[in-house]
KOLKE-190925 format. One record per residue (C-alpha): residue number from 1; x, y, z. Coordinates in steps of 0.001 Angstrom, whole numbers, m for minus. Example, Ala and Ser with C-alpha at 12.3 -4.5 7.8 and 13.67 -1.06 7.14 Angstrom:
@tilum: 1 | x: 12300 | y: m4500 | z: 7800
@tilum: 2 | x: 13670 | y: m1060 | z: 7140
This chain:
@tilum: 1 | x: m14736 | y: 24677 | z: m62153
@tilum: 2 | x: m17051 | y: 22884 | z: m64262
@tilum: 3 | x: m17096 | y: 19210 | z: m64037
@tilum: 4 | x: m15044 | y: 16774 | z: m66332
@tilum: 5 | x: m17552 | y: 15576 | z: m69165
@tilum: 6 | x: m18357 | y: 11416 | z: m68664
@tilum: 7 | x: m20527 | y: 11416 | z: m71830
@tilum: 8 | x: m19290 | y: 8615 | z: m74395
@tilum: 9 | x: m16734 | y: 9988 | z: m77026
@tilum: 10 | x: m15346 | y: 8948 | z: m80305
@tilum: 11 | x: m11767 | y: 8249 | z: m78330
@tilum: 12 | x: m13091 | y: 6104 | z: m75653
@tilum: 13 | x: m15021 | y: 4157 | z: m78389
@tilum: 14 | x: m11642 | y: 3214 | z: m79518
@tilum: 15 | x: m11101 | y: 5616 | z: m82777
@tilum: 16 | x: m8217 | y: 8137 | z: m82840
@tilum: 17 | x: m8899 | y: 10404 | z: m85300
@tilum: 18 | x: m5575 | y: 12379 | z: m84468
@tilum: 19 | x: m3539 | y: 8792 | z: m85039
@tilum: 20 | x: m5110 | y: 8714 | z: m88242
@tilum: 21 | x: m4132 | y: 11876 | z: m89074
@tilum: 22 | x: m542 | y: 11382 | z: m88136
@tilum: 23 | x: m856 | y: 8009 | z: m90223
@tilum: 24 | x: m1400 | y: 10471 | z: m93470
@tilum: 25 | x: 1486 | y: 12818 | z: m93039
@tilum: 26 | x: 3653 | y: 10385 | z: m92692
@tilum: 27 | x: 2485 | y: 8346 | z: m95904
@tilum: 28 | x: 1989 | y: 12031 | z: m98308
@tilum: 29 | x: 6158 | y: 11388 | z: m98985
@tilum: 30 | x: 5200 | y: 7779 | z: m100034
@tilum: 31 | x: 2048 | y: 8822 | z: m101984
@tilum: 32 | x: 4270 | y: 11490 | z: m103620
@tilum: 33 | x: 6551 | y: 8890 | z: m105271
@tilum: 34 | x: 3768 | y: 7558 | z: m107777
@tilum: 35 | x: 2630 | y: 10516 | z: m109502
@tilum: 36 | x: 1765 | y: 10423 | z: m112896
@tilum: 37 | x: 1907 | y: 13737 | z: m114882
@tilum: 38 | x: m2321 | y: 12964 | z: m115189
@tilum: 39 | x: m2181 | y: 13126 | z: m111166
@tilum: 40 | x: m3751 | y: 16230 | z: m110003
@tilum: 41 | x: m4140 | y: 17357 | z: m106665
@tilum: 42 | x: m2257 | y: 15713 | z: m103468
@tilum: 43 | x: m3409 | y: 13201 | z: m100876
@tilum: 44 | x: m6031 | y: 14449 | z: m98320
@tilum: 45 | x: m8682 | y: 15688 | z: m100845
@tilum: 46 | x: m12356 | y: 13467 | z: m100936
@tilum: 47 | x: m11250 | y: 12174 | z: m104136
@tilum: 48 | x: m8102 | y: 11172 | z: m106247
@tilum: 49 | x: m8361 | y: 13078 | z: m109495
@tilum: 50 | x: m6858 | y: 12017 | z: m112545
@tilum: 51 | x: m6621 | y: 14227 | z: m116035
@tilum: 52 | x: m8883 | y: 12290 | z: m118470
@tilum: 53 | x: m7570 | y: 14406 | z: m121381
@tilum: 54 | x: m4712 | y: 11904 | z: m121340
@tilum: 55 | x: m7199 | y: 9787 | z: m122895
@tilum: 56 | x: m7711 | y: 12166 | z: m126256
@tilum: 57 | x: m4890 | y: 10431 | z: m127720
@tilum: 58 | x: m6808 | y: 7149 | z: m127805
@tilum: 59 | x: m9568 | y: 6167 | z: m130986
@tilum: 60 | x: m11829 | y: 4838 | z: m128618
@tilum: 61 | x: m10256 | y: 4058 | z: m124897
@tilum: 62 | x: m11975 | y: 1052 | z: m122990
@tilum: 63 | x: m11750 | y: 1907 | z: m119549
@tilum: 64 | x: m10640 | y: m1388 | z: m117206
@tilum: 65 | x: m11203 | y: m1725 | z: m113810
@tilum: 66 | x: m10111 | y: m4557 | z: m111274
@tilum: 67 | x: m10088 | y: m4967 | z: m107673
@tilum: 68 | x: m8763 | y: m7529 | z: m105051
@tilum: 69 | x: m7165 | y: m7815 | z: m101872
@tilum: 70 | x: m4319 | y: m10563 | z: m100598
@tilum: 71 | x: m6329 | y: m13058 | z: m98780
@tilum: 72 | x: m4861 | y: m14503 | z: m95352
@tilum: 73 | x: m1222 | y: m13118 | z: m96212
@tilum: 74 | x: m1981 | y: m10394 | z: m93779
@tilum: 75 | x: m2113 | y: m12349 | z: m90857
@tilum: 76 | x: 1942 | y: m13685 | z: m91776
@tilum: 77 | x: 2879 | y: m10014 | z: m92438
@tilum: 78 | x: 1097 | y: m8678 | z: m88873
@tilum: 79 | x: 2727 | y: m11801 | z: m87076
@tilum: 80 | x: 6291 | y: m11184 | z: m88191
@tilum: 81 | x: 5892 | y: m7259 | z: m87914
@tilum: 82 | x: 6631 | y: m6592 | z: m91180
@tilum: 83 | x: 4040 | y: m4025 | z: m93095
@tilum: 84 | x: 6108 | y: m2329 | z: m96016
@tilum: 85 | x: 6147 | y: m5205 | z: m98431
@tilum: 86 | x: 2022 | y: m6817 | z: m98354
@tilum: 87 | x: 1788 | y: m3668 | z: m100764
@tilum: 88 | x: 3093 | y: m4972 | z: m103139
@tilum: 89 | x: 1317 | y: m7914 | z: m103105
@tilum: 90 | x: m1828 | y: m5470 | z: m103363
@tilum: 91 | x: m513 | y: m3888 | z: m106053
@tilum: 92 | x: m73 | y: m6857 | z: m107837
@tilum: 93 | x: m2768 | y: m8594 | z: m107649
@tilum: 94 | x: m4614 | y: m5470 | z: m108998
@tilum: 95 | x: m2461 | y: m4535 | z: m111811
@tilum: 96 | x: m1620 | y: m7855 | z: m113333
@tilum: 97 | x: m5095 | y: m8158 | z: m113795
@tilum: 98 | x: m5634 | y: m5029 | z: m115652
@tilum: 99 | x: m2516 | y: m5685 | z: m117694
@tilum: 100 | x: m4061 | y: m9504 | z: m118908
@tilum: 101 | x: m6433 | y: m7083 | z: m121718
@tilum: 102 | x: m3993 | y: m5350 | z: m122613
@tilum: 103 | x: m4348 | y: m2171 | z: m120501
@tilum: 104 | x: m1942 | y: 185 | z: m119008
@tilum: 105 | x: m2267 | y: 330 | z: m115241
@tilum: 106 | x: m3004 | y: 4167 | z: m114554
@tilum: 107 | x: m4023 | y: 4658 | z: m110858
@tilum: 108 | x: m5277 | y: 2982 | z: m107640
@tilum: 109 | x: m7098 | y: 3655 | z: m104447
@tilum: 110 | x: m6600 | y: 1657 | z: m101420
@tilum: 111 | x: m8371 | y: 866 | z: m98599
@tilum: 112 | x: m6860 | y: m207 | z: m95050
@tilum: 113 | x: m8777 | y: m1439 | z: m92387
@tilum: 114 | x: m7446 | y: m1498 | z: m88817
@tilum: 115 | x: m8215 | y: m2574 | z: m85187
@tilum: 116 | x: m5952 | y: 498 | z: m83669
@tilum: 117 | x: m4326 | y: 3426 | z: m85913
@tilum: 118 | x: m736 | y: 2977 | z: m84833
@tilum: 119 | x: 685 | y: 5400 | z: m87387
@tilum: 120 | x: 3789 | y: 4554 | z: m88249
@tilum: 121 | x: 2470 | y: 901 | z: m89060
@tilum: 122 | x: m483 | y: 2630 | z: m91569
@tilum: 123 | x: 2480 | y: 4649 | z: m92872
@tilum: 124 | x: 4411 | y: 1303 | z: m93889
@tilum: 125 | x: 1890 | y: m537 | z: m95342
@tilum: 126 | x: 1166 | y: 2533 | z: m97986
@tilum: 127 | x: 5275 | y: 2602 | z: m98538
@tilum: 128 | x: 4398 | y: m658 | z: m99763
@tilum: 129 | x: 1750 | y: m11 | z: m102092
@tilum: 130 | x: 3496 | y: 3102 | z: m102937
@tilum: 131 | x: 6457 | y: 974 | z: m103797
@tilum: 132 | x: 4305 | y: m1575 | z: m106021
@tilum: 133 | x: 2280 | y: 1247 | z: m107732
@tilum: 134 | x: 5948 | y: 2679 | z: m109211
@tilum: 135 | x: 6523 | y: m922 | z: m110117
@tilum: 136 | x: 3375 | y: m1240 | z: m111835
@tilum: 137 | x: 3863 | y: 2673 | z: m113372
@tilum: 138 | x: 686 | y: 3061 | z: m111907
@tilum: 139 | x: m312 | y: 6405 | z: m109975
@tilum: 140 | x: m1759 | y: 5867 | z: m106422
@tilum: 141 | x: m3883 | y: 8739 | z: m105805
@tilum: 142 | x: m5977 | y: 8355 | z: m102656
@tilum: 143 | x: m7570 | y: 5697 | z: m100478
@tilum: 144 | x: m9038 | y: 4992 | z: m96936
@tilum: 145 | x: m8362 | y: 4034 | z: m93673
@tilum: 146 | x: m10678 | y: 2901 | z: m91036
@tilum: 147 | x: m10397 | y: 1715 | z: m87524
@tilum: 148 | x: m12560 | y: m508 | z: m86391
@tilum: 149 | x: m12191 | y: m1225 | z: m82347
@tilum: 150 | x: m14159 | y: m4507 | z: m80957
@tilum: 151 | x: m14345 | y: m6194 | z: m84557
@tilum: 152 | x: m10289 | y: m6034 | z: m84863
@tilum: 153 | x: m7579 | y: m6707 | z: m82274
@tilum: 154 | x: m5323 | y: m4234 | z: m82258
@tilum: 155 | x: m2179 | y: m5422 | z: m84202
@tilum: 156 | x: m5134 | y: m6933 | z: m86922
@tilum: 157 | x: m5387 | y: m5349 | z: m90471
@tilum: 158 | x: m6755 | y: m6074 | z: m93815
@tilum: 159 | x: m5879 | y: m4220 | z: m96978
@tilum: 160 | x: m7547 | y: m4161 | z: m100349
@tilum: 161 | x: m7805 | y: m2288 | z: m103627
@tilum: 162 | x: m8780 | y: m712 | z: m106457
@tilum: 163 | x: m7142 | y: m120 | z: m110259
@tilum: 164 | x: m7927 | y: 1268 | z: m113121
@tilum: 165 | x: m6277 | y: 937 | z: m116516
@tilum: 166 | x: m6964 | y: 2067 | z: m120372
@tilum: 167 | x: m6248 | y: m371 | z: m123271
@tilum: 168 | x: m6893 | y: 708 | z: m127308
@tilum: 169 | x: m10326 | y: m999 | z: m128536
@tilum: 170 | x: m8637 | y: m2402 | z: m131574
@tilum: 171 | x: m5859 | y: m3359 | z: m129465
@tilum: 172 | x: m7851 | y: m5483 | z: m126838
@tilum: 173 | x: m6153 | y: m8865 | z: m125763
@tilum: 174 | x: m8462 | y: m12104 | z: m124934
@tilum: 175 | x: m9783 | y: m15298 | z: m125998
@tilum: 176 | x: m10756 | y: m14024 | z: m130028
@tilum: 177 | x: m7561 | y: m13439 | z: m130898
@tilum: 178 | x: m6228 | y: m16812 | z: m129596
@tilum: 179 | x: m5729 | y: m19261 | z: m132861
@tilum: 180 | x: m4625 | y: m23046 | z: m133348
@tilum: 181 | x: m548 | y: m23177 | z: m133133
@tilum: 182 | x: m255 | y: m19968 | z: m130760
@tilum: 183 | x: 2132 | y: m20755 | z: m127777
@tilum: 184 | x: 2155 | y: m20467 | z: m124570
@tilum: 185 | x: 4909 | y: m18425 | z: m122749
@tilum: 186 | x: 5332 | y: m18715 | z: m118692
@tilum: 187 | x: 6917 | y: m16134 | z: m116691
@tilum: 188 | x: 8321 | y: m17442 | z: m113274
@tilum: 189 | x: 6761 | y: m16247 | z: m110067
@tilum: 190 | x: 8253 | y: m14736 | z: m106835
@tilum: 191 | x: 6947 | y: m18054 | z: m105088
@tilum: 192 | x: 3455 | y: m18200 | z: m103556
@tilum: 193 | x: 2381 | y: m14567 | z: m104609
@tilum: 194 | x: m848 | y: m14138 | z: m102730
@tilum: 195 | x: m3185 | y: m17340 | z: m102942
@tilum: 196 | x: m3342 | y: m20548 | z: m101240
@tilum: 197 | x: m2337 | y: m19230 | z: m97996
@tilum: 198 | x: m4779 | y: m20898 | z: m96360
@tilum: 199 | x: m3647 | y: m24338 | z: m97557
@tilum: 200 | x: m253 | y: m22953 | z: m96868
@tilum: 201 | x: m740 | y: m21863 | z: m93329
@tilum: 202 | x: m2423 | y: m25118 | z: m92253
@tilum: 203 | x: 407 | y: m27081 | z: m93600
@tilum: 204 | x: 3258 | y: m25319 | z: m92279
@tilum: 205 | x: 1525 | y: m24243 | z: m88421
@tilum: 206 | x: m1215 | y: m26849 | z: m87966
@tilum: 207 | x: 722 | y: m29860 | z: m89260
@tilum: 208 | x: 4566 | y: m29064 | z: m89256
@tilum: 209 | x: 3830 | y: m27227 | z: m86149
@tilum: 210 | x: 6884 | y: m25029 | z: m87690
@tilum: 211 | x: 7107 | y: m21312 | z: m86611
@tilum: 212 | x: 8081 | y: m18527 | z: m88520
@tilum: 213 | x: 11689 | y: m18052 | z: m87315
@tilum: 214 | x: 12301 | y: m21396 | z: m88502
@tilum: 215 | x: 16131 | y: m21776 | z: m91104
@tilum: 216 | x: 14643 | y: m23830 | z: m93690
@tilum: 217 | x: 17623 | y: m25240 | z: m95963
@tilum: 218 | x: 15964 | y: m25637 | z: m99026
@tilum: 219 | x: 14704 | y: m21921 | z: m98805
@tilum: 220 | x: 17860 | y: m20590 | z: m97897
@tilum: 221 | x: 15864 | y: m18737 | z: m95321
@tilum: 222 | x: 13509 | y: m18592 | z: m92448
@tilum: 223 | x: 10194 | y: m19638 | z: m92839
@tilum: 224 | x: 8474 | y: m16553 | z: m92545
@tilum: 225 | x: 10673 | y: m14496 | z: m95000
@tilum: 226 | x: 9607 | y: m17386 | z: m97965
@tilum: 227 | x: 6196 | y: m17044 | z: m97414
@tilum: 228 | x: 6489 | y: m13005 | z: m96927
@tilum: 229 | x: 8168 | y: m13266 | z: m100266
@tilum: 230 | x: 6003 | y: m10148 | z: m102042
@tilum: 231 | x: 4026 | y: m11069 | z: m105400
@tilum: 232 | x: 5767 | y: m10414 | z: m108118
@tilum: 233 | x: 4177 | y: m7364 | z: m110628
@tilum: 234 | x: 4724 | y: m8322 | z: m114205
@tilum: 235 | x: 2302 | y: m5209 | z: m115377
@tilum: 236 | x: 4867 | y: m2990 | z: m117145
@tilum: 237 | x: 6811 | y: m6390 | z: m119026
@tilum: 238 | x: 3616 | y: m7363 | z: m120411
@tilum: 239 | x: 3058 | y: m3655 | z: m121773
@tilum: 240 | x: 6567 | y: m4262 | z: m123474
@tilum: 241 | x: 5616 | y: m7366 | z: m124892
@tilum: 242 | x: 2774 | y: m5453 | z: m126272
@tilum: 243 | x: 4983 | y: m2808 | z: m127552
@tilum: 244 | x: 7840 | y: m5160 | z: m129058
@tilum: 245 | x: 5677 | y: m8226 | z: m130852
@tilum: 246 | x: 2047 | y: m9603 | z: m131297
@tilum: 247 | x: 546 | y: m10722 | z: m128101
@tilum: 248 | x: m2705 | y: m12731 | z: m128480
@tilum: 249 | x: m3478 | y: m12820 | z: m124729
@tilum: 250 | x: m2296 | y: m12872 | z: m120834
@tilum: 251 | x: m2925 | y: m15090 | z: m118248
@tilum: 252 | x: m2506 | y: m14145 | z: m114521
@tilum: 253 | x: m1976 | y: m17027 | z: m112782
@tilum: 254 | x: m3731 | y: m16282 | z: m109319
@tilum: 255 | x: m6822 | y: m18200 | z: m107182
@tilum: 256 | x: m7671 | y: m21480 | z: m109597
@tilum: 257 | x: m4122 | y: m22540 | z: m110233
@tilum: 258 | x: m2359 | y: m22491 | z: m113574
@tilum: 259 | x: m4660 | y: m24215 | z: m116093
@tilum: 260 | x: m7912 | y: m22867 | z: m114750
@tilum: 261 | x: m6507 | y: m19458 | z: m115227
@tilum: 262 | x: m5732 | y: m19890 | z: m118902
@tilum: 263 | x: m8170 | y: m21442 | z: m119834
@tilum: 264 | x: m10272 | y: m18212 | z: m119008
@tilum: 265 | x: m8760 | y: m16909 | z: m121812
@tilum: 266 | x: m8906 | y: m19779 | z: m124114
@tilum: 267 | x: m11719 | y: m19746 | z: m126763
@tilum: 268 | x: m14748 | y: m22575 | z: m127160
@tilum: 269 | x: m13392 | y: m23836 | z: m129778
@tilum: 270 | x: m9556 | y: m24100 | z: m128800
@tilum: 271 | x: m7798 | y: m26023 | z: m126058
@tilum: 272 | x: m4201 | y: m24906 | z: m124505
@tilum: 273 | x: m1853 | y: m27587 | z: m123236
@tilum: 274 | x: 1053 | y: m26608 | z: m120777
@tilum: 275 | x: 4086 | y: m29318 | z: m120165
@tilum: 276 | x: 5309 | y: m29300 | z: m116451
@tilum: 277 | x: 8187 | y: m30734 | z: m117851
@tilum: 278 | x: 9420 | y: m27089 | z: m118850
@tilum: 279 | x: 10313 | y: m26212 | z: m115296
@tilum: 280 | x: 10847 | y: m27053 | z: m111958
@tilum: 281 | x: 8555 | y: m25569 | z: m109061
@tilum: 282 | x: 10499 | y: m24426 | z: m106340
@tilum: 283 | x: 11213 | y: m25645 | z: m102745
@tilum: 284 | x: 8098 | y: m24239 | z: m101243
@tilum: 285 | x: 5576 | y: m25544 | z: m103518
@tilum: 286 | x: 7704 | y: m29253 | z: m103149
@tilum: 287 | x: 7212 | y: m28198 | z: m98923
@tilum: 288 | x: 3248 | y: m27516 | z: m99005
@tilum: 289 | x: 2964 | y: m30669 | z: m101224
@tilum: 290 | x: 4600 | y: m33351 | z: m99080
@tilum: 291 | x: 4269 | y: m32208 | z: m95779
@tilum: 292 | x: 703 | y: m31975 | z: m96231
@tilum: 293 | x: 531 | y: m34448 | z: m98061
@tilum: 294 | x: m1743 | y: m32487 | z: m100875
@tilum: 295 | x: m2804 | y: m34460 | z: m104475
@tilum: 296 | x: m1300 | y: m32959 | z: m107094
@tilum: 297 | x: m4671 | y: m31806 | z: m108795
@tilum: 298 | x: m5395 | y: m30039 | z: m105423
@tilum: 299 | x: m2123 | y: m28433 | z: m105361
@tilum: 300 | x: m2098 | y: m27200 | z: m108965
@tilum: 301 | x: m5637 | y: m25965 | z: m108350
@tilum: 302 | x: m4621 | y: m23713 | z: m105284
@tilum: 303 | x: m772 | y: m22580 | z: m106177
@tilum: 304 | x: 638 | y: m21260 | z: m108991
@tilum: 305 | x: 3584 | y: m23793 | z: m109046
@tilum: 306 | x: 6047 | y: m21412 | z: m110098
@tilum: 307 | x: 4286 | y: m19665 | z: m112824
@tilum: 308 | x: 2792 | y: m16441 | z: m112391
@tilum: 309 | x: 1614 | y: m14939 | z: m115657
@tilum: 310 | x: 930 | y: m16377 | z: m119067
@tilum: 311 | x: 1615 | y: m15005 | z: m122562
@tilum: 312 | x: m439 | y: m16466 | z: m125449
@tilum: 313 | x: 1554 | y: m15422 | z: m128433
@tilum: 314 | x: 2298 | y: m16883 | z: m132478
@tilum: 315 | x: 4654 | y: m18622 | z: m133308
@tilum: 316 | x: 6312 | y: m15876 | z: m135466
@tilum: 317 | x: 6516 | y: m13982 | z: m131652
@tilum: 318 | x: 8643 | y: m16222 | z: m129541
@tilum: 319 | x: 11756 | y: m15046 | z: m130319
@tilum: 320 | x: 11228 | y: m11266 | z: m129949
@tilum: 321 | x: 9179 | y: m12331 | z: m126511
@tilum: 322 | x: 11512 | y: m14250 | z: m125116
@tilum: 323 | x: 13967 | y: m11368 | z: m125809
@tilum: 324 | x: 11940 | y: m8759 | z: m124267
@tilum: 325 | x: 11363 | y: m10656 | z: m121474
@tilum: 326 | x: 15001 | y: m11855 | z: m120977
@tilum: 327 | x: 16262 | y: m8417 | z: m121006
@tilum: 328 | x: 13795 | y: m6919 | z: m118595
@tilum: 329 | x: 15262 | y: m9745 | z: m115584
@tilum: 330 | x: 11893 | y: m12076 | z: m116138
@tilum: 331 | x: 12434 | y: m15717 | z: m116389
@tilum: 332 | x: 10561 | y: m16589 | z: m119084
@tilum: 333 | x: 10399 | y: m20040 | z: m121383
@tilum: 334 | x: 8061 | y: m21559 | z: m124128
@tilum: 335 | x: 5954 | y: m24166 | z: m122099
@tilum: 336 | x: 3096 | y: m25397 | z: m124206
@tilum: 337 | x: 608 | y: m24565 | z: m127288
@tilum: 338 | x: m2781 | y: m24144 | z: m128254
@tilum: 339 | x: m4592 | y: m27069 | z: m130290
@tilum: 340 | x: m8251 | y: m27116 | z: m131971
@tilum: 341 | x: m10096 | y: m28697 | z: m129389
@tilum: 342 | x: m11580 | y: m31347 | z: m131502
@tilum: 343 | x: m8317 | y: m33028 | z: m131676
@tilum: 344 | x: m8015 | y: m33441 | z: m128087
@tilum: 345 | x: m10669 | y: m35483 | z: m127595
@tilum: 346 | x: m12051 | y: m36433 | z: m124338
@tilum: 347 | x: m11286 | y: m32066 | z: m123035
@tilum: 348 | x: m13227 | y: m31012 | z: m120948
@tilum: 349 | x: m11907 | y: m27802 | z: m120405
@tilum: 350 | x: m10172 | y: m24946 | z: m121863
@tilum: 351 | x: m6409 | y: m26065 | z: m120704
@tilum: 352 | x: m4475 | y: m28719 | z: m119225
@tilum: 353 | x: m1317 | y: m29366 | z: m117368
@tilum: 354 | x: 618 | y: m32382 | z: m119112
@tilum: 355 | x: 3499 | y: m34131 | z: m117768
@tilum: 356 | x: 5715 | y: m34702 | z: m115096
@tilum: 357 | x: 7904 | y: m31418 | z: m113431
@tilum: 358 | x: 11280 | y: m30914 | z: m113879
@tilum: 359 | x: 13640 | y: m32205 | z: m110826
């Protein structure tokens, strides 16, 4: 008989190429659930493919692309064993930043990187994503997954990804069409979304020494099921405000905080002012603050305090927003305006939280 191989091998290296297949059947049903009618071809293929003659209806499409990933989030999701709602945190974070021009979300790739393939667990994160891509009306039509032994622990993961989105030229939303006496509409967030976790974890493990299974009162809830809370995706309510009344930009309120964000979007010239007075921020944001005894600057800076997207709108718009918004289930209120800069003063920058929150 001849004698058992001991040469080195992809297995013993620590890669399962056969888990990784299993890890794709089992996420094809998931996959499935996004298509667009533009989708063509299934999972499994080198390539997602996507029928550009969609676009013929368009003067002159401007393609918009975006990509991100959700930061130390993972490490909460991997510890609590819960992989089929980070997705939609991906999703978000992707989509909400195509939507802020004006585009409509049209497909994603993803990419998950593993220490072991345990497929079932791949399978669940990509529900996720699946999920958040039908959210977002988005088509998710391929993306990667790679082991990586001796770099990863087994149970670690990362996930990130890719968008892409299509927006009218004429109809393009940003900082040009913003003009003195627009106003500034926030839409609540989920809670923390996906930034700030690292402030967030320090707070609640190194200096509460709280664990995840913790009954927090003022959440209502454990620990860990606040902070798992997924991102909310606001993609397809901002195309309706688009649709239903003049929109003169978007704001996604992500890494930077609330007033850095806007003021992205906030001409030269111009200067946007937001009143914390027009809400309260909820119990965790209150939680990270005290306990850790964070200035309010470098809280604001690092959280979204409740607000996760931005709609720069005239006047003449409010009402019709507020409606859209209202009856789509987003909590939505008028929270500040948009001055000529000059009159301001001493700005230094393009916005600026005023105020004291809401109790």
């Amino acid at each position: 008989m001849p004698a058992e191989s001991s040469g080195a091998s992809y297995a013993a290296a620590g890669v399962d190429i056969e888990a990784g297949d299993r890890a794709v059947e089992l996420m094809k049903e998931w996959v499935k659930k996004t298509q667009r009618p533009e989708t063509v071809g299934g999972l499994g293929g080198f390539a997602g493919l996507f029928d550009a003659s969609a676009l013929k209806r368009y003067e002159r499409p401007l393609l918009a692309s975006a990509t991100d990933g959700v930061g130390t989030k993972v490490d909460l999701a991997r510890k609590m064993g819960v992989y089929d709602t980070i997705g939609h945190d991906l999703v978000g974070m992707v989509v909400d930043d195509l939507v802020v021009c004006g585009a409509e979300p049209l497909f994603m790739t993803d990419y998950i990187c593993v220490g072991k393939v345990f497929p079932e667990r791949v399978a669940a994160i990509v529900k996720g994503i699946a999920e958040g891509c039908v959210l977002a009306g988005c088509a998710l039509v391929g993306g990667e997954t790679a082991e990586h032994p001796g770099l990863l622990g087994e149970d670690d993961f990362d996930v990130a990804g890719a968008g892409t989105g299509v927006v009218e030229a004429d109809r393009l939303l940003g900082a040009d069409r913003i003009r003195t006496g627009d106003v500034v509409i926030a839409m609540a967030s989920s809670g923390l979304h996906s930034n700030g976790y690292s402030l967030v974890r320090h707070v609640v493990f190194d200096r509460l020494g709280w664990s995840l299974e913790r009954e927090v009162a003022e959440f209502g809830r454990t620990l860990g099921a606040e902070l798992l809370e997924p991102t909310k995706i606001y993609s397809l309510d901002c195309l309706a405000l688009t649709r239903t009344t003049e929109v003169h930009a978007f704001s996604h309120i992500t890494g930077g905080g609330l007033a850095n964000n806007l003021a992205r979007v906030v001409p030269d010239h111009l200067h946007a002012t937001v009143d914390r007075s027009t809400w309260a921020p909820g119990a965790v944001f209150d939680l990270i603050g005290s306990a850790g005894q964070v200035e309010r600057t470098e809280l604001e800076k690092t959280l979204n305090m409740g607000v996760g997207m931005i709609a720069v709108v005239p006047e003449e718009s409010v009402d019709t927003a507020l409606t859209t918004l209202a009856d789509r289930g987003v909590d939505a209120w008028v929270t500040g305006g948009v001055v000529d800069r000059q009159s301001t003063g001493t700005a230094t920058t393009g916005a600026a939280l005023t105020g004291d929150y809401a109790s």
